[in-house]
C-alpha positions as CSV (number, residue, x, y, z in Angstrom):
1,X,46.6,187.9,208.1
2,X,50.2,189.0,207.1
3,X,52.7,187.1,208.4
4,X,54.4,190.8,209.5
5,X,51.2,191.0,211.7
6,X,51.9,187.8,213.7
7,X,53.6,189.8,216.7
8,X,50.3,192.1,217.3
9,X,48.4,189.0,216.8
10,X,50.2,186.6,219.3
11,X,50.6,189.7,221.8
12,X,46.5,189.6,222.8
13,X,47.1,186.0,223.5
14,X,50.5,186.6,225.5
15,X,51.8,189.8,226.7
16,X,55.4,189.1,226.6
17,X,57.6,186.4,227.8
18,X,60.0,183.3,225.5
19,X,58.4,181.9,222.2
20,X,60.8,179.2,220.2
21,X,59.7,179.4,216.9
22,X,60.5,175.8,215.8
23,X,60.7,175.7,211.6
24,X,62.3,173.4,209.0
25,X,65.2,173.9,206.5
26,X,63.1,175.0,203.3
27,X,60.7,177.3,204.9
28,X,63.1,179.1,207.3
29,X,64.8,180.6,204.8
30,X,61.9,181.9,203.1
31,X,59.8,183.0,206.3
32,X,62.2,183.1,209.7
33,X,63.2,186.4,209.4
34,X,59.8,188.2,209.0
35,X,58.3,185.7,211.4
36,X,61.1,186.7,214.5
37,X,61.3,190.4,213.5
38,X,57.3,190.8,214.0
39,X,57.5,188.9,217.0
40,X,60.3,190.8,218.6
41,X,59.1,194.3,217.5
42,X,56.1,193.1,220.2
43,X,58.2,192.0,222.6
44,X,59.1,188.8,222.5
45,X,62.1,187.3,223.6
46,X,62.4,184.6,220.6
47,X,64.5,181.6,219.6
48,X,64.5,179.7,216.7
49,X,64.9,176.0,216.1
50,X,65.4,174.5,212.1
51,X,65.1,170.5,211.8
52,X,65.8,168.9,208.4
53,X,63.0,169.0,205.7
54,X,61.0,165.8,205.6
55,X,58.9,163.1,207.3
56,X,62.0,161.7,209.0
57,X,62.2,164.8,211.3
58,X,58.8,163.7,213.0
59,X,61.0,160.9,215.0
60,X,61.7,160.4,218.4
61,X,65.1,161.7,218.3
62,X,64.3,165.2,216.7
63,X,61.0,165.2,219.4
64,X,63.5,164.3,222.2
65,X,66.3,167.6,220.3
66,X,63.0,170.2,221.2
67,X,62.5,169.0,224.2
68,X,65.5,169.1,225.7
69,X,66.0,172.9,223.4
70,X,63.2,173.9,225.1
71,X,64.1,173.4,228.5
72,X,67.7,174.5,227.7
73,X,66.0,178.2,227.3
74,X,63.9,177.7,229.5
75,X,60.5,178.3,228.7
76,X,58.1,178.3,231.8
77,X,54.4,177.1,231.3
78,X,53.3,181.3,230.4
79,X,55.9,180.8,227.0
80,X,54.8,179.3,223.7
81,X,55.6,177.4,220.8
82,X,55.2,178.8,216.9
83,X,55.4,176.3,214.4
84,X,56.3,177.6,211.2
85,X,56.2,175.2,208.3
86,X,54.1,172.9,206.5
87,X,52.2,169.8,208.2
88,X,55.6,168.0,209.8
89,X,56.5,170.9,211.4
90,X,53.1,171.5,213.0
91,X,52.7,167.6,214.3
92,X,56.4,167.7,215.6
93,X,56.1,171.1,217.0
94,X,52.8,170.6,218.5
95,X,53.3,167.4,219.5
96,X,56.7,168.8,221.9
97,X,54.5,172.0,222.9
98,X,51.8,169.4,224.6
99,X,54.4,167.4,226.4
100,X,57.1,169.9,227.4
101,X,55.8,170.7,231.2
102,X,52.7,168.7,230.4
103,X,51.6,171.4,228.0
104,X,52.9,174.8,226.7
105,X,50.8,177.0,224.5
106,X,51.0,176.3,220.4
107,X,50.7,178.9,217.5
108,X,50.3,177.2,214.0
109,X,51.3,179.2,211.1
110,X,50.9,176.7,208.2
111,X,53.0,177.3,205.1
112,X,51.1,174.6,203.0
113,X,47.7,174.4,201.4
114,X,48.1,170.4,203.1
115,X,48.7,172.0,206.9
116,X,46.2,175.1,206.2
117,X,43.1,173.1,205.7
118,X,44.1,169.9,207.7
119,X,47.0,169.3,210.1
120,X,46.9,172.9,212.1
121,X,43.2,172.8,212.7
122,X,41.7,170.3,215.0
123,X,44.9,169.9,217.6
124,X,46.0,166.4,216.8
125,X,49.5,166.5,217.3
126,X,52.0,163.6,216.6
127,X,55.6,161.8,215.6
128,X,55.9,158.3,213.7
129,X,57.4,155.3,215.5
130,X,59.0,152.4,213.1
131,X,55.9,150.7,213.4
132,X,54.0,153.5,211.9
133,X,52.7,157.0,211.3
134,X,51.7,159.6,213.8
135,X,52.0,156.1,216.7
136,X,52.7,158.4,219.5
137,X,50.9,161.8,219.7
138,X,48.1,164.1,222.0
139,X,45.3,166.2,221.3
140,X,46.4,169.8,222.3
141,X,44.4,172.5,220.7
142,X,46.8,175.4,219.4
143,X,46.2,178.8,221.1
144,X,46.0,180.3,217.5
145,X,46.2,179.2,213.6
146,X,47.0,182.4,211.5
147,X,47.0,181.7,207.9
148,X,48.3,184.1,205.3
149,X,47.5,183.3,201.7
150,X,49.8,184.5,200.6
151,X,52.3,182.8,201.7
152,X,50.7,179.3,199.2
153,X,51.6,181.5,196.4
154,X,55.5,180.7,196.0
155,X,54.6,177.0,196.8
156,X,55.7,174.5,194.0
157,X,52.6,172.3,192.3
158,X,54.2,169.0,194.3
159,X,53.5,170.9,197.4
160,X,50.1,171.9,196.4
161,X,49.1,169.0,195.0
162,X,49.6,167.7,198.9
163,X,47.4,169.6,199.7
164,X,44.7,169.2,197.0
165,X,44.2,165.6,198.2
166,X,43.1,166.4,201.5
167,X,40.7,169.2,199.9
168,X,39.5,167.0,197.5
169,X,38.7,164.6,200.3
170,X,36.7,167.5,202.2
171,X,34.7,167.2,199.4
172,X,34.1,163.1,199.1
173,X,33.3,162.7,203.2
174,X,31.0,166.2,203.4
175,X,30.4,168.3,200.5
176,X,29.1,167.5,197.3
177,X,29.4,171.3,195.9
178,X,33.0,171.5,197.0
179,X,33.4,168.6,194.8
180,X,31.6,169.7,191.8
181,X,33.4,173.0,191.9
182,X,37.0,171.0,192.4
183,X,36.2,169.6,188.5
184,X,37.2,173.1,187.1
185,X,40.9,172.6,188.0
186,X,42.2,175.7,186.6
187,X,39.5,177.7,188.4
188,X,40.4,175.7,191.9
189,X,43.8,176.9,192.0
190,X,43.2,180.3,191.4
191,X,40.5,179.9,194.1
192,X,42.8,178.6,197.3
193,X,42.1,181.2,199.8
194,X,38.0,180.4,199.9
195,X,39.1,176.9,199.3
196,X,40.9,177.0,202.5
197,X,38.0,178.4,204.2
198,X,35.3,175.9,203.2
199,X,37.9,173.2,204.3
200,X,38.4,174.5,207.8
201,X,34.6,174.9,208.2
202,X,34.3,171.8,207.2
203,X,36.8,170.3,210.0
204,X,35.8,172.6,212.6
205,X,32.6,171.0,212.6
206,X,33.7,167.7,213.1
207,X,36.8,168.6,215.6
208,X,33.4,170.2,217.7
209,X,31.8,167.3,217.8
210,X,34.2,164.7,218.4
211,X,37.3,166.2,219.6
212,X,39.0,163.6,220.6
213,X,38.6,161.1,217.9
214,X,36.3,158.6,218.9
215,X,33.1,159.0,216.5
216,X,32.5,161.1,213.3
217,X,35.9,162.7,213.1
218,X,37.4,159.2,212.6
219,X,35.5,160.4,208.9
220,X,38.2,162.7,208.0
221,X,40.3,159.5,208.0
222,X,39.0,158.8,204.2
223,X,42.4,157.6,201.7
224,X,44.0,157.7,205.4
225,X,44.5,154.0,206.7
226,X,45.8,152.5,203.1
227,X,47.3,155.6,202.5
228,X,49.5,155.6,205.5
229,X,50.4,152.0,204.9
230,X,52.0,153.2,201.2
231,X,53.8,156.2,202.7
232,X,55.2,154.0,205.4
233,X,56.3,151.0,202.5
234,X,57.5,154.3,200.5
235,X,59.8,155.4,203.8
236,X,58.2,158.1,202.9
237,X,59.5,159.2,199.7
238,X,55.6,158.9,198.5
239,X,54.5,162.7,200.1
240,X,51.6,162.7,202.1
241,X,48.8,164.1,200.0
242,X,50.4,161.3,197.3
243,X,49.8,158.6,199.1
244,X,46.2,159.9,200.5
245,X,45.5,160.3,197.2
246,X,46.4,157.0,196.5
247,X,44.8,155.5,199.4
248,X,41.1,157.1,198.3
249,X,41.1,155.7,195.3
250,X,42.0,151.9,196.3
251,X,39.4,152.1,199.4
252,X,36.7,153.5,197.1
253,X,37.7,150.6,194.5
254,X,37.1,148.2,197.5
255,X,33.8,149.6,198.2
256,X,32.5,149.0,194.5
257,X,33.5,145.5,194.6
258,X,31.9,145.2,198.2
259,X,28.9,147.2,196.9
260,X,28.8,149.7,199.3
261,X,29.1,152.3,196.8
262,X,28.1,153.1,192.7
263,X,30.6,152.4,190.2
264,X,30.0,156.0,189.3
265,X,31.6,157.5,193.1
266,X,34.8,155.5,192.2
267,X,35.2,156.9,188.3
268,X,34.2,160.3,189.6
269,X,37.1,160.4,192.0
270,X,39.5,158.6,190.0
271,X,38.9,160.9,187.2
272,X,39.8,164.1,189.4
273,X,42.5,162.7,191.0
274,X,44.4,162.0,187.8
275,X,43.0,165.6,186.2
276,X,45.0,166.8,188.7
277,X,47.6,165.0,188.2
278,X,48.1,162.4,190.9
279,X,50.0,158.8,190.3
280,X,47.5,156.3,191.1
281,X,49.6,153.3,191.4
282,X,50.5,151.1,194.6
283,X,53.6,149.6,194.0
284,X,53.6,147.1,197.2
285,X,52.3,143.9,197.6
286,X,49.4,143.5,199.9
287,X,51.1,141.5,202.4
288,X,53.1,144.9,203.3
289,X,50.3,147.0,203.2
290,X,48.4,144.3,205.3
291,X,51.6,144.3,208.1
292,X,51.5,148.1,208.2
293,X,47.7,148.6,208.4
294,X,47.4,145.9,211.3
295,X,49.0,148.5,213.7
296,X,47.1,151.5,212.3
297,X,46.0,153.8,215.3
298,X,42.5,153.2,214.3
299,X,42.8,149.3,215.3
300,X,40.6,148.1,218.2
301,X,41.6,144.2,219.6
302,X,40.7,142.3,216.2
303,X,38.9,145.4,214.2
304,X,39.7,148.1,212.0
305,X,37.9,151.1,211.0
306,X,37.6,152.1,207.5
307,X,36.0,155.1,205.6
308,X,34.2,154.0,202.9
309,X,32.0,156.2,200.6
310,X,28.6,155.9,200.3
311,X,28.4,158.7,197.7
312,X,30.0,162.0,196.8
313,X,29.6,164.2,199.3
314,X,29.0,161.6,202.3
315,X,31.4,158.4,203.9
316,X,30.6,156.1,206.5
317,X,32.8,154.4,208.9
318,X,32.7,150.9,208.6
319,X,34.1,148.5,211.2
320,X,35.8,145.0,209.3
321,X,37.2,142.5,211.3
322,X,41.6,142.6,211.0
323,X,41.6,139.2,209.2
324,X,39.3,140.7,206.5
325,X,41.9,143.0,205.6
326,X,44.1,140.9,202.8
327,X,40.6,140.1,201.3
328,X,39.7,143.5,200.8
329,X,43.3,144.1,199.4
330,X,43.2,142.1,197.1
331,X,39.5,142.5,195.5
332,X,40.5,146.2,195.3
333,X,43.7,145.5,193.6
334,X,42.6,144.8,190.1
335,X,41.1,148.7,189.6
336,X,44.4,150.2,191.4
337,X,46.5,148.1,189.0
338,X,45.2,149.5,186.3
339,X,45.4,153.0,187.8
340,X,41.4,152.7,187.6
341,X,39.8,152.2,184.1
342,X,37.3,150.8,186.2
343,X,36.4,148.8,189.2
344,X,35.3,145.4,187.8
């Protein structure tokens, strides 16, 4: 899809009526204006919303700022939401469609190679609390996801480096020829658009299975629940994709020293991830990574779930108890230290 074809496309979906096109301050000024003008040549009556750039725009206040711009409008329960942007956008955009009038109807078009093959499918939809990332969120399922390619193309290598985490992790939790072929970096990058596609078949799958997060999709959690704990100690200055990246490779350093995995899985990993060019290092004590991972989202009473790899291509959950945690910090620790010459 173009993104000049979004009006024809949102039209058989809604004939007519209000759509707030909610975007942030570096993508609207690339994107806004063809994104409006297609939707208005189709007859939409649209209004446009721009929050700062950045995690901190996934708060509270800025969720409370939509709602309340939303029923300024108003949009009744037959309007919709767009969310134009990379993954902040979509989770803060989504996340104000699924509450305003108990649920409005979302459109994701993701800007990012991190929100085009993981945080616009799947309908998980969220803000961060001081506690923690994504604390307070639903599960609303957008209406549509229209991805152009084309718009990846103007993206800085920061920005798709975000991205390349999550695809990279496709690759450890489900598919072991995604994987292989990530190893030709050069070729990957000129290969995004299929890339895309193999990632979003590989999420559908687990989205249809477990929609709502209580069995196999908790899987596409791998890098996620250390990783979280960095960006949070970070306040987020560590992106994203960064600190996922970061997070895989300390959990599957754990895992070696646990011996639920090969020491080959971990140098595998940790040898793509820094051919690609990502900063390995965690530079937080455990006690702070400990404190933030205790109120992960994935914590039950006195247990955690973890993703652990078993091999390339396949990851297991594996519940530890919450006490367990600083143990498994700390054995890991030696290999992430080093950025990862190897996993004593």
């Amino acid at each position: 899809m173009k993104l000049e074809e979004i009006g024809s496309r949102v039209k058989k979906i809604q004939d007519g009526g209000k759509l707030a096109v909610i975007t942030d301050e570096n993508v609207g000024p690339r994107y806004l204006l063809d994104c409006t003008k297609s939707l208005k040549e189709a007859g939409f009556q649209v209004y446009t919303f721009t929050v700062p750039a950045g995690e901190e725009s996934k708060s509270g206040r800025v969720y409370l700022e939509m709602l309340n711009k939303l029923a300024e409008i108003p949009l009744t329960r037959s309007d919709g939401v767009v969310a134009l942007g990379g993954g902040m956008v979509g989770d803060l955009a989504g996340f104000t469609a699924a509450t305003y009038l108990r649920g409005i109807r979302v459109i994701q078009v993701p800007t990012t190679l991190l929100a085009a093959v993981d945080s616009s499918v799947g309908g998980k939809t969220a803000i961060n609390l001081p506690e923690g990332k994504n604390l307070a969120g639903a599960f609303h399922q957008p209406e549509l996801v229209l991805q152009d390619a084309e718009l990846l193309n103007s993206l800085p290598k920061s920005v798709l480096l975000d991205g390349m985490a999550e695809v990279i992790k496709y690759g450890m939790i489900a598919d072991e020829k995604l994987f292989a072929e990530l190893k030709d970096v050069e070729a990957s990058w000129k290969n995004l658009e299929n890339i895309v596609e193999t990632c979003v078949s590989i999420k559908k799958k687990f989205v249809e299975e477990d929609e709502f997060d209580y069995g196999v999709r908790h899987l596409l959690n791998f890098g996620h629940t250390i990783g979280h704990a960095i960006e949070k100690c970070s306040d987020f200055r560590f992106s994203h994709g960064l600190s996922v990246a970061k997070g895989m490779n300390y959990i599957t350093a754990i895992a070696v020293k646990k011996g639920w995995c090969e020491q080959s899985v971990f140098d595998e990993l940790h040898a793509m991830l820094k051919e690609y060019g990502f900063d390995l290092s965690v530079p937080y004590d455990n006690d702070s990574l400990y404190d933030i991972m205790c109120s992960d989202k994935k914590r039950e009473k006195n247990s955690i779930d973890l993703v652990i790899p078993e091999r390339i291509g396949k990851c297991v959950r594996k519940t530890v108890p919450v006490e367990d945690l600083k143990e498994l910090l700390e054995i890991g620790r030696p290999a992430v230290d080093r950025e990862g010459n190897g996993a004593e």
